[in-house]
C-alpha positions in Angstrom: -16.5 -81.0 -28.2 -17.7 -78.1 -30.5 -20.9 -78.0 -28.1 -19.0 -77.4 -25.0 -16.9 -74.9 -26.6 -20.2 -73.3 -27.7 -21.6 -73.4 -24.3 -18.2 -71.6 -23.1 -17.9 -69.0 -25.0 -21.5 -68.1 -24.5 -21.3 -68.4 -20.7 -17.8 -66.2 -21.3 -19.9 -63.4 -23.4 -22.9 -63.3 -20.9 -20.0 -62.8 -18.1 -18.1 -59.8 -19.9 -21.8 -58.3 -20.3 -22.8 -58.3 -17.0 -19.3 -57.1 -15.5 -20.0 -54.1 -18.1 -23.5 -53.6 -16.7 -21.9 -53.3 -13.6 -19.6 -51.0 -14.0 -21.8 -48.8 -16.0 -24.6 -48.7 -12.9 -21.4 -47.8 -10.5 -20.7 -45.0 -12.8 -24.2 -43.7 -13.2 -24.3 -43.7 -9.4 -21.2 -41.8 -9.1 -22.4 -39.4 -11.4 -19.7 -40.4 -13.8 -21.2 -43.1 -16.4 -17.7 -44.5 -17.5 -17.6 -46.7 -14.4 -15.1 -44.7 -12.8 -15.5 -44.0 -9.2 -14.6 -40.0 -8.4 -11.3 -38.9 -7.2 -10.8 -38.3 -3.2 -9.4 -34.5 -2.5 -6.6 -35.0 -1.2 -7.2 -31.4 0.2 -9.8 -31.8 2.0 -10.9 -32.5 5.7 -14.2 -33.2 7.4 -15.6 -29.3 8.7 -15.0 -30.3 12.0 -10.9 -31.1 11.9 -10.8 -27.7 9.8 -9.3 -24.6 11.9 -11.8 -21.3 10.6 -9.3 -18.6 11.7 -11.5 -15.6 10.2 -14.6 -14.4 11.1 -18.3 -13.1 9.4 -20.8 -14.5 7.5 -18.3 -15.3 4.6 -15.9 -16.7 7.1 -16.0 -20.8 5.2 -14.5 -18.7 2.0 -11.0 -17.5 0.7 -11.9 -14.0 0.4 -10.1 -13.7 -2.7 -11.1 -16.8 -4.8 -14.7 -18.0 -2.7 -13.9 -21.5 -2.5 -14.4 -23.1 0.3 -11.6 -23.6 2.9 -12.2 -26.8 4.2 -12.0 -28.3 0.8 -8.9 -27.4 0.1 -8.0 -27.1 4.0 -4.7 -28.8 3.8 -3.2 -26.2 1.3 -4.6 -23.2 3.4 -2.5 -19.9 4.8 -3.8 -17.4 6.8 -2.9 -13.7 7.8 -3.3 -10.3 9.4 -4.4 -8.2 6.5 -3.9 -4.8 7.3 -5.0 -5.5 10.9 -8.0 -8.1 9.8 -7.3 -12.0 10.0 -8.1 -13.5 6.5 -7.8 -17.3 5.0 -7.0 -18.5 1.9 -7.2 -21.6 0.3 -3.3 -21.4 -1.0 -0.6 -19.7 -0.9 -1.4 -18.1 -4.7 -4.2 -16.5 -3.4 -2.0 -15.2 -0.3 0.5 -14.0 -3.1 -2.8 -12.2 -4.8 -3.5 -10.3 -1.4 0.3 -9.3 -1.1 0.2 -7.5 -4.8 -2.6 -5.8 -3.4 -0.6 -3.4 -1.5 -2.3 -4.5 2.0 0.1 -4.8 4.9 0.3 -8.5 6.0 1.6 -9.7 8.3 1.4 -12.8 11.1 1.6 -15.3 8.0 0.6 -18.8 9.0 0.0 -22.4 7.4 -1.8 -25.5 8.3 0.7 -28.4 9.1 -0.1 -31.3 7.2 1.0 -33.7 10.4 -1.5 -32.2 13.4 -3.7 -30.0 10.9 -2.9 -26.9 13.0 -1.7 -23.4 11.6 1.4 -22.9 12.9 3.5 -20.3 11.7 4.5 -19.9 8.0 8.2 -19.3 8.5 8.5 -21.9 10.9 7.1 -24.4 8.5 9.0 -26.9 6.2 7.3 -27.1 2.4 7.3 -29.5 0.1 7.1 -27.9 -3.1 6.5 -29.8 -6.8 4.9 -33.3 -5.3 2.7 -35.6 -7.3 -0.3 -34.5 -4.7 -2.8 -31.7 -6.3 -1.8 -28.0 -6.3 -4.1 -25.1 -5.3 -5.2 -22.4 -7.3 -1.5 -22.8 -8.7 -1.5 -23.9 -12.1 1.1 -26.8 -11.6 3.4 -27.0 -8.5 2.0 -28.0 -5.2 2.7 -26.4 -2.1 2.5 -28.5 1.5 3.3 -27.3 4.7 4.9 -29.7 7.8 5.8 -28.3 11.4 8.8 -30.9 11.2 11.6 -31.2 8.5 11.2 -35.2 9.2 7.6 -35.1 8.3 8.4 -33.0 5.1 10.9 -35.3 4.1 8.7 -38.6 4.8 6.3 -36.5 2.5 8.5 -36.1 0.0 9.7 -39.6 -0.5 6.7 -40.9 -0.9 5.2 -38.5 -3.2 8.2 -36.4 -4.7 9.1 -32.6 -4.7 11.5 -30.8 -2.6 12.1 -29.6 0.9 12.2 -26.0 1.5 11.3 -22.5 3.7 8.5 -20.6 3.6 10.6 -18.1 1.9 11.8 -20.4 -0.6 8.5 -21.6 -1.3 7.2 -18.1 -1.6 9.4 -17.0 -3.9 7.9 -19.8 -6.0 4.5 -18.3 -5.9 5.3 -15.1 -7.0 7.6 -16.0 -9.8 4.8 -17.8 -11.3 1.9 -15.7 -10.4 1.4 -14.3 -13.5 1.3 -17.3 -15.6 -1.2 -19.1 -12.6 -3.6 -15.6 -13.2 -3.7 -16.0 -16.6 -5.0 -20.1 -16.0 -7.3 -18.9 -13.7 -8.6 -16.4 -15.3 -9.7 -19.2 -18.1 -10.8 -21.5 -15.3 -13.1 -19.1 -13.6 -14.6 -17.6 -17.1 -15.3 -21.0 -18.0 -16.8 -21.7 -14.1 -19.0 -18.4 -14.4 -20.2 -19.6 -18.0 -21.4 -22.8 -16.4 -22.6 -20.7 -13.1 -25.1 -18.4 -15.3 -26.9 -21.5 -15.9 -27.2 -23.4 -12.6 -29.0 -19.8 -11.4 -31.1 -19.7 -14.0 -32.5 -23.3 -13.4 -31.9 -23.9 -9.6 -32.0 -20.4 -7.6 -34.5 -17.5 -6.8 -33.5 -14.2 -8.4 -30.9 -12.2 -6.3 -30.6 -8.9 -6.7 -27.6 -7.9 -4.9 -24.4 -7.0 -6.1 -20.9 -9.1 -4.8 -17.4 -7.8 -4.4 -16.6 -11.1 -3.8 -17.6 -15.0 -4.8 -17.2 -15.7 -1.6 -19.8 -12.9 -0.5 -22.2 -14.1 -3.2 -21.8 -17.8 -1.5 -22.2 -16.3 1.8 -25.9 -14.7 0.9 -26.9 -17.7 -1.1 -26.2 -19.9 1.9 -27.7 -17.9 4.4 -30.8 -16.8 2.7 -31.6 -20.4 0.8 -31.3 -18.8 -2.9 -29.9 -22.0 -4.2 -31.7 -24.5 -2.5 -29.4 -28.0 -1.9 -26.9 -26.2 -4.0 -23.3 -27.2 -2.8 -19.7 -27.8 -4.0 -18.8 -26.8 -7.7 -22.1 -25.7 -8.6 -22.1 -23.2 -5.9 -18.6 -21.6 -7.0 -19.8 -21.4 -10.1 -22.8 -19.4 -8.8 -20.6 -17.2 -6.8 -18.6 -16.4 -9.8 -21.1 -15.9 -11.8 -22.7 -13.5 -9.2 -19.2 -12.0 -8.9 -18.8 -11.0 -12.2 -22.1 -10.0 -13.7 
């Protein structure tokens, strides 16, 4: 009897083992090494299903933050800035071009249901739902052509239904506190960006308004080569702010 309970609880150790191997291989693969597969984007949409509304070489970038709109497509608003259409990744960064002084105008949002912009104040938002925010530091902002979709949204994932304007008002109330956390965000990004040039890109001497015009070289003239995704915002940043 002892034998067999031996010969158990070794088979039972060898088991444990090799469902830790496992799961440490499917982490290293995932670039993880905790076993843990990576978290989906909600945000995001294949390039293809993404509406590009702007133009020019920078036109796959919010012009005010550089990240790149289909990543974060299903949070995106566009507008005529004085006279110029621009996309943004969120409604913060919209907020950002307002306080600018600009004149804009023609305000429009990507429904969540078809993935079309439609126009901003014809939209129904659900504001404060489990699902990620954008640029914001805490309160999600997600956009619906119909006040039954917004709803269904809702009770699945939580937050409330409101207007454009009601949503807006949001935004700005906490745009200062949002600055302030992504002003930390992006120092710490840049940090991490001065080091990814050093070891992956050609020196580039040109001088950026804009991550998103620093992304826009890099990607056109092969700086970075195979650089994509964070790595490349942190470039741009870095770029940005040297």
């Amino acid at each position: 009897m002892k034998k067999i309970l031996m010969i158990a609880a070794i088979a039972l150790g060898m088991m444990s083992l090799a469902s830790a191997g496992m799961g440490m291989e499917q982490g290293k693969g995932m670039g993880q090494g905790h076993g843990k597969m990576m978290p989906k984007n909600y945000r995001m949409v294949p390039m293809d299903k993404a509406q590009i509304l702007q133009e020019g070489p920078a036109k796959m970038f919010c012009p005010k933050c550089g990240m790149t709109l289909p990543m974060f497509y299903r949070t995106n608003h566009a507008a005529k800035v004085d006279g110029k259409m621009e996309q943004f990744c969120s409604m913060y960064c919209l907020v950002e071009e307002m306080n600018a002084g600009k004149k804009v105008e023609d305000i429009q949002v990507v429904d969540n249901t078809t993935l079309k912009f439609i126009p901003a104040e014809k939209a129904f938002y659900v504001v404060g739902s489990s699902k990620p925010a954008t640029m914001a530091k805490k309160i999600s902002k997600y956009a619906f052509g119909t006040k039954e979709a917004a709803e269904e949204f809702a009770k699945k994932f939580g937050g409330n239904v409101m207007s454009f304007q009601e949503a807006l008002a949001i935004a700005k109330k906490d745009f200062a506190s949002d600055t302030e956390a992504k002003k930390m965000r992006q120092a710490k990004m840049a940090k991490m960006g001065a080091k990814v040039y050093k070891e992956k890109c050609q020196p580039i001497e040109e001088k950026f308004a804009t991550a998103a015009e620093a992304k826009a070289y890099i990607k056109a003239h092969n700086s970075c080569p195979g650089l994509k995704g964070k790595p490349l915002q942190a470039v741009g940043l870095y770029l940005k702010s040297r």
